[in-house]
N, C-alpha and C positions, 0 to 999 in steps of 0.2 A: 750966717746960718743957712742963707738960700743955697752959697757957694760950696759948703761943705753937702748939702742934702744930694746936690747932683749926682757925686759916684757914687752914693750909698743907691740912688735911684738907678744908678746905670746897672751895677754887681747885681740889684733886685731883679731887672729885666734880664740880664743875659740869662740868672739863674731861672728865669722864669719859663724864659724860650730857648735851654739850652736842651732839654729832651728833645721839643719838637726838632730841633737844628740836627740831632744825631740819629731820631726816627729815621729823616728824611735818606739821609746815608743810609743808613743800614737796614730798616724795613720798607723806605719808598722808591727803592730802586728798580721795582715792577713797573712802576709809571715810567719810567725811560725807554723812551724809542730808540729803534735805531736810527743810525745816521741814513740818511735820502741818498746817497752817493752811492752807499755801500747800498743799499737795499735795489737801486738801480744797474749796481754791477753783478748782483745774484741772481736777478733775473736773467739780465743777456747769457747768466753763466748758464741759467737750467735752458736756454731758446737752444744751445748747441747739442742737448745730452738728450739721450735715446733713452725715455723711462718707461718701457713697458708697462711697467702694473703703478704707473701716476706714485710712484713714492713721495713725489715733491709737490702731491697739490694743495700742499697749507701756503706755497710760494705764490702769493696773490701779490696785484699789484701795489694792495693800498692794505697789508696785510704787516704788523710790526715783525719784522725778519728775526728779530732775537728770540720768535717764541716757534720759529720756522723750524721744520723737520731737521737734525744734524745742523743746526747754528748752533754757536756759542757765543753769546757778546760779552763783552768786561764789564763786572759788577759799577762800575763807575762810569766809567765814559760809553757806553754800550757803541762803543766798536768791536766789528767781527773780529773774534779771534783763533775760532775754533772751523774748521769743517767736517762734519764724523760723516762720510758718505759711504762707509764700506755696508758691504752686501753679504749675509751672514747665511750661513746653510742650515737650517732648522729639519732636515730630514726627510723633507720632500725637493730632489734633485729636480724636477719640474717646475716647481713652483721659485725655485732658488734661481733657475735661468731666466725666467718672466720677471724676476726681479734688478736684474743685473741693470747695471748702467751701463752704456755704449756712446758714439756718437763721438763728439772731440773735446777740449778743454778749450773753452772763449778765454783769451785773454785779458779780460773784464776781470780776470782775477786780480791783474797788477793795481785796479783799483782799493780792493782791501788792504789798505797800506799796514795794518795794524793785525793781519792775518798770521799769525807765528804754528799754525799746525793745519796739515790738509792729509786725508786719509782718504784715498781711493779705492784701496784694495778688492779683491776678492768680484773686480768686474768685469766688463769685457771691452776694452777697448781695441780690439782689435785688426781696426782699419788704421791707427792711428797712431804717430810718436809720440815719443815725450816730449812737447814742445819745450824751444829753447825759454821760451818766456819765463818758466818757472825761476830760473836763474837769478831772474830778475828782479824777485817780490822782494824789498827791504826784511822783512818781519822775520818769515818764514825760516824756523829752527826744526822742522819735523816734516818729513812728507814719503809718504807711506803707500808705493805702488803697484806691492806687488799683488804676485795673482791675479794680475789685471789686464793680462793681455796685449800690451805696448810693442812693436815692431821694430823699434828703433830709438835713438837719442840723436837730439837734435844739440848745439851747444849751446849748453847752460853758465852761467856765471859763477854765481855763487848762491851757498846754501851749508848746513851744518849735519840731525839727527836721520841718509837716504837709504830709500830702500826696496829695491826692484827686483826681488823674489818675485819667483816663477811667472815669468812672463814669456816671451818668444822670440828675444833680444838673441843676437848669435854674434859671430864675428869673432873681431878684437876689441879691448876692450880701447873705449872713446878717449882720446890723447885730450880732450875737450874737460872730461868729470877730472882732471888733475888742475885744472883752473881754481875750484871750488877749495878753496883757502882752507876754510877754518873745516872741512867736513869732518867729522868727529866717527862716524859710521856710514859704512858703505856694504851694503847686502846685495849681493848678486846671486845668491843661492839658484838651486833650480834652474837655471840657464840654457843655454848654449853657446857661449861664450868660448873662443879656441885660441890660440896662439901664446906668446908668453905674457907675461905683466909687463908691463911700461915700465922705465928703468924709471918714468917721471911721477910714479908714485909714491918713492920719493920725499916729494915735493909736499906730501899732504902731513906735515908734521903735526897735525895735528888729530889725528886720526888713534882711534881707541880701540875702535871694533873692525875686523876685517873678515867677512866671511864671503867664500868664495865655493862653498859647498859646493856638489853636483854640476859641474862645468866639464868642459873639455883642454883645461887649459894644458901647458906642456911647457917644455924647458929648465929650467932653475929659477928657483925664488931669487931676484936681483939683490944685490947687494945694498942697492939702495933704500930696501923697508929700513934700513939699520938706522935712518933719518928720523923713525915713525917712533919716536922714546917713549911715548906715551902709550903703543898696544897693551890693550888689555887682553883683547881674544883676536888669535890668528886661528881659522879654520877653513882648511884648503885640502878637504877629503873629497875624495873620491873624485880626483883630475887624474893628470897623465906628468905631473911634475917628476923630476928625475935627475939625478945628482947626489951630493954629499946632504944631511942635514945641514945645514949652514949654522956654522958655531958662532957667527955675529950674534944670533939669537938671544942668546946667554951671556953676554957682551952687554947687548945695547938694551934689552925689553926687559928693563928688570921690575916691571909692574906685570907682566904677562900670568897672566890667573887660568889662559885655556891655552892650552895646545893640540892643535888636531891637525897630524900629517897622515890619517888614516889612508889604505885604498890611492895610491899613489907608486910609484917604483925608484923611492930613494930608494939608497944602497949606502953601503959601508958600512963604518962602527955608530953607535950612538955618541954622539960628541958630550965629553964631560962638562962643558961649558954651559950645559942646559941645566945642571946640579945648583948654578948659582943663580935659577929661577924661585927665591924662596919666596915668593906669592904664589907659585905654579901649585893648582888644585886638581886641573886634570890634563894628563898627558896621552892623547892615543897616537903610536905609531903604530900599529895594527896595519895588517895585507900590506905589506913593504916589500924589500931586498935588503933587510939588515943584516950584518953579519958580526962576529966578535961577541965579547962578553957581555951584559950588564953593571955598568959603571957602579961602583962600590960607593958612589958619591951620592948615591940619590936618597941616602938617610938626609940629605942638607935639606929636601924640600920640606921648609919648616911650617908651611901652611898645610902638609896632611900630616904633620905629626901632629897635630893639635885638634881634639874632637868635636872643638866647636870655634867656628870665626863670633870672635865677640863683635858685641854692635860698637863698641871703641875701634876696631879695625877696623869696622866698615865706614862709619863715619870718617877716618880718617883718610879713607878712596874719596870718600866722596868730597871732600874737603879738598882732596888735590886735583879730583879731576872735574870740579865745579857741580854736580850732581851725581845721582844714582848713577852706580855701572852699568855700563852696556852692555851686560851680557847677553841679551835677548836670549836665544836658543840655542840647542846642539844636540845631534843627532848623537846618543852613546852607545855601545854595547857592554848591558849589564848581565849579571844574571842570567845568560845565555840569551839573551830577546835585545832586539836594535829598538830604545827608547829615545824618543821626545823628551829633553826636561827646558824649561823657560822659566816659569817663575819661581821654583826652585834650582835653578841650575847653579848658585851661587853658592850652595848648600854641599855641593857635591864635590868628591872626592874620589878619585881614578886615576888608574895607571891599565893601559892595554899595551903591550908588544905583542900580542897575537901576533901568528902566519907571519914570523919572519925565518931567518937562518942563526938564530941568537945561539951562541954554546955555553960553557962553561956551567958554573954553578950558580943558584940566584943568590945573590947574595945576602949574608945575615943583613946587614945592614938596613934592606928593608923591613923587618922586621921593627925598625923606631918610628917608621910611618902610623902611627897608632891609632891616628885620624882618617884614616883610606878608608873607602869602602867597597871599592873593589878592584882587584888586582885581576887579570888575565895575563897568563906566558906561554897558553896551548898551541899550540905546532912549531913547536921549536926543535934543537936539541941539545935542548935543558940535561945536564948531568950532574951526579952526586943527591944529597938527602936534601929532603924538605927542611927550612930552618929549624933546629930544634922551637926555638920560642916565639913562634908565628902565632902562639895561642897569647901573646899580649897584644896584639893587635884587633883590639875589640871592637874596634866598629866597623871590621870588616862583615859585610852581609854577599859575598859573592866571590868566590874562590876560583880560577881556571888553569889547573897547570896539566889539562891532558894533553896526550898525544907529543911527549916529549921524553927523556931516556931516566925518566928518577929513579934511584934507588935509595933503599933500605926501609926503616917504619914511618908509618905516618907518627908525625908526634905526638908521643899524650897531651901536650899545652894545648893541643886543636880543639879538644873538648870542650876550652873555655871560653870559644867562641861563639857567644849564644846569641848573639843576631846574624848568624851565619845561615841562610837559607837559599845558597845553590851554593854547589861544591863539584866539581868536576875532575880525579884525580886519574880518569879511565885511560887505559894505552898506556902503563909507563912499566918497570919495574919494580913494583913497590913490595913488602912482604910482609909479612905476621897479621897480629888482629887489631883491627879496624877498633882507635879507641870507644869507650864507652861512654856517651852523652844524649842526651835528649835530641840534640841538632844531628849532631853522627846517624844514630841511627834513624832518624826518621826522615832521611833521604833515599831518593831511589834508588838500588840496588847499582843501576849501569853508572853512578859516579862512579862506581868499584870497581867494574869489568877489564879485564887484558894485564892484571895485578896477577901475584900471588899472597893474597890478604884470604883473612878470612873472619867470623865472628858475626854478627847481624849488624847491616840488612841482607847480608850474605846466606845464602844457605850452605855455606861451607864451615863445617866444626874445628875447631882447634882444641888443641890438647895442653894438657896443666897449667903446661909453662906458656901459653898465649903466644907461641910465635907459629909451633911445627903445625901445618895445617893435614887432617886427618881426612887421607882422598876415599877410604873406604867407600863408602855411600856417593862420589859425586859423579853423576855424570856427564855424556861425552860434551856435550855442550856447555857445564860451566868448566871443566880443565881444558878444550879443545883438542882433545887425543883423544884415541879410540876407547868403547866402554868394553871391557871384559864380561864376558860371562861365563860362568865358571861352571857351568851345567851340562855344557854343551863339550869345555874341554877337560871333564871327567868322562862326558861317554865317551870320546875319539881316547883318551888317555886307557878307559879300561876295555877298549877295545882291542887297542894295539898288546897290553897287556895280557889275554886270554888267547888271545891268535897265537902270540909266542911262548907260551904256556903251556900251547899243546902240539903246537905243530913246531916248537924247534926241539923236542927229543926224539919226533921220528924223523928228522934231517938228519940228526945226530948220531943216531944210534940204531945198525942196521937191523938188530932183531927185533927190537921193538917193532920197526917199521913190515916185518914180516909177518908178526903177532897180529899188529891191528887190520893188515888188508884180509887175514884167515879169518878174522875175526868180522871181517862185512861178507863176508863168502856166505860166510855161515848166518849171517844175518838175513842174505839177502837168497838164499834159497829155504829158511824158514816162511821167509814175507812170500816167497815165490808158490810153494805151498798152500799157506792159508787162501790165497785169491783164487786160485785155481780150484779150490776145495769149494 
């Protein structure tokens, strides 16, 4: 009896003290300090940083560091895992510089062994590199420098989620950051960065995110990204790169979701091989040297035929490429205005060939992109009509095809584009009236301009049949030819008329012309008379 009561007594105790056992976990892990090592390594890390307005004076010696300004410790073992030190601009630029961090990074940092994120951004360090140290931290999957003023890199090891936006880094880029194995994103945005890419990058197979915005670079994209299978976003606008498109592109990145060779001086055709980008969401080649047609292929990009990426799609990125996309940000041109999108950017859908030398006709085939929402082809020289059935493309909100050589109607299917709110069809050849829709007309007048359309928003009338435009009433400023008035050439008209009316039958005919001078003789020594009288 004794022997059997033991586990009934033991089952009674666990179940007795099994809340307390699971409190302690889950609500007593306020009472956990942190670790003495680490709290010792945050200190030497604030002895090195220049804090003008004391941001870090909760960092006391005998103070638990997990409840310190920008810590984060893990709910279990309370080691540091977190640094949030960035410096936020609240609307007073004054007060935003008095806050900035400066001064250098203590390598006291390699003591937080357990440290996997460090966000410096938006400070001033600018006496000082990026130490090589960083390279070196085990943990560290996130480190976030820019806007922070860094001078230089030092060589780093390894590291995975970097990113050193707008700093004052110049040069070439460091044959050093191609060591870092597994780096997954690399941000150089905002730079001064110059020369070509490293053929040794390569090397970074593993690499998802590539943004090289705002630089000085030049040359040709190497051949060697073709290594890089896993891009998701290549974005290298606004450099000096120059060359063919590179058709490896469409080849080898067939997860590629952004494309931005914006502001750049490739040249030649658009290569067809991009067509077999069916994850491709946004494409800008805009401010190029492109030349040739619009590849008839690009109804294959089956990610903007489709008006919504299901969360099945996206999970299944994320499943392959171990977490959430990288797409951080991108600079687009929508709606006539240069936008910021980041946390919707995944969301969107674009096509820009602006400002190149593109000809032909656009082709129907865009018109299956039904999921786009915005298309730009202005300054080109775009010829032939608008696709007739551009009006199934309904989630188009942003339309650009001015300044290129279109003719004939705009389509009526345009009407059915009702989240359409910018439309630009101005400078081309286009004719008759301007369908009727809610969206249509309630755009500014100069989408219209350098056509011959007419109908509202236009002050130009059209007649029965909706095509002949009725110039009667328009003037010289909306046909661009001189304005008539006809008042002026009735009087010059009956003037000439009365002159030869009277004075060509005494040209003509000589007794007449004998008649009328007797006949002022006699006039004028009556008048001569009376005055003298």
């Amino acid at each position: 009896m004794e022997a059997s009561f033991r586990p009934v007594s033991f089952l009674f105790l666990a179940f007795l003290f099994l809340p307390n056992f699971l409190f302690f976990f889950c609500t007593g892990l306020s009472e956990l300090r942190c670790i003495n090592t680490e709290r010792h390594a945050l200190l030497n890390f604030k002895q090195d940083l220049i804090d003008p307005s004391n941001r870090l004076s909760s960092w006391t010696a005998h103070g638990d560091c997990c409840l310190w300004e920008g810590v984060v410790c893990h709910n279990l073992t309370g080691h540091v895992n977190e640094l949030h030190l960035r410096t936020f601009y609240l609307g007073d630029f004054e007060a935003y510089k008095r806050s900035q961090f400066g001064g250098k990074l203590n390598p006291s940092l390699l003591d937080l062994e357990h440290l996997n994120y460090l966000d410096l951004s938006f400070n001033n360090f600018s006496a000082s590199p990026i130490p090589s140290f960083l390279g070196s931290t085990k943990s560290l999957t996130s480190l976030n420098l820019s806007y922070a003023g860094f001078v230089g890199v030092n060589e780093p090891k390894m590291i995975s989620h970097l990113n050193l936006e707008k700093n004052l880094l110049s040069g070439i880029i460091p044959d050093c950051l191609m060591n870092w194995n597994n780096l997954r994103v690399l941000n150089l945005r905002n730079n001064n960065f110059s020369g070509s890419i490293p053929a040794s990058m390569g090397s970074l197979t593993y690499l998802k995110s590539l943004h090289l915005y705002n630089n000085t670079f030049s040359g040709k994209l190497p051949s060697s990204l073709k290594n890089c299978e896993m891009l998701v976003i290549i974005d290298v606008a606004e450099n000096r790169f120059a060359g063919n498109i590179p058709s490896w592109i469409g080849h080898r990145c067939t997860s590629l979701m952004l494309l931005s060779l914006r502001s750049n001086y490739f040249h030649g055709h658009i290569p067809k091989e991009l067509c077999t980008l069916t994850s491709l969401q946004i494409l800008d080649l805009s401010h190029n040297q492109l030349s040739g047609s619009i590849p008839r292929c690009v109804k294959n990009f089956s990610a903007m035929a489709i008006n919504n990426i299901s969360n099945d799609h996206l999970n299944s990125y994320n499943q392959y490429f171990g977490g959430p996309l990288p797409l951080e940000s991108a600079l687009l041109v929508i709606k006539g205005k240069l936008l910021e999108y980041s946390t919707i950017l995944q969301l969107v859908k674009s096509i820009d060939f602006s400002k190149n030398s593109l000809s032909g006709e656009i082709p129907k085939e865009v018109t299956s992109l039904q999921g786009l929402q915005s298309l730009n082809l202005s300054y080109n020289f775009l010829i032939g009509s608008i696709p007739e059935n551009i009006g199934t493309m309904g989630s188009l909100e942003s339309i650009d095809f001015s300044l290129n050589q279109l003719s004939g109607q705009i389509p009526s299917s345009m009407s059915n584009l009702t989240f359409l709110n910018h439309l630009n069809l101005s400078n081309n050849n286009l004719t008759g009236k301007i369908p009727l829709s809610t969206q249509l007309q309630s755009l500014n007048p100069s989408s219209y301009v350098g056509n011959k359309l007419c109908g509202p928003p236009l002050t130009v009338n059209c007649t029965s049949n909706g095509v002949k435009p009725n110039n009667e009433n328009i003037s010289s400023k909306e046909t661009g030819g001189l304005e008539v008035d006809w008042f002026y050439v009735s009087m010059a008209l009956g003037f000439v008329v009365g002159f030869w009316s009277v004075c060509g039958p005494l040209l003509l005919n000589k007794q007449w012309r004998i008649m009328y001078f007797q006949f002022l003789d006699h006039m004028w020594y009556k008048l001569k008379g009376v005055v003298s009288f």
